[in-house]
C-alpha positions, 0 to 999 in steps of 0.5 A: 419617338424614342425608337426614330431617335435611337435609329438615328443616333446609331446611324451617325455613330459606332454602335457601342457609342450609342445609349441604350434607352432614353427617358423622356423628362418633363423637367430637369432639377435644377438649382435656383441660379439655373444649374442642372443638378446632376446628382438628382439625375443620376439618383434615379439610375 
């Protein structure tokens, strides 16, 4: 899935604008309102 994914994005635009891998999440953090807490996603890099 991730490999179809990564081929299709790179089709559509310029190579150096294409991520490099993907992680497949089951949820994101998020605030009780709602909100995606970036900070916690970006801890994990």
């Amino acid at each position: 899935m991730e490999q179809r994914l990564l081929d299709h994005v790179r089709s559509q635009i310029a190579a150096f604008k294409a991520p490099r891998r993907i992680d497949f999440v089951e949820e994101l953090p998020r605030t009780p309102i709602g909100k995606l807490v970036k900070h916690r996603l970006r801890a994990r890099y």
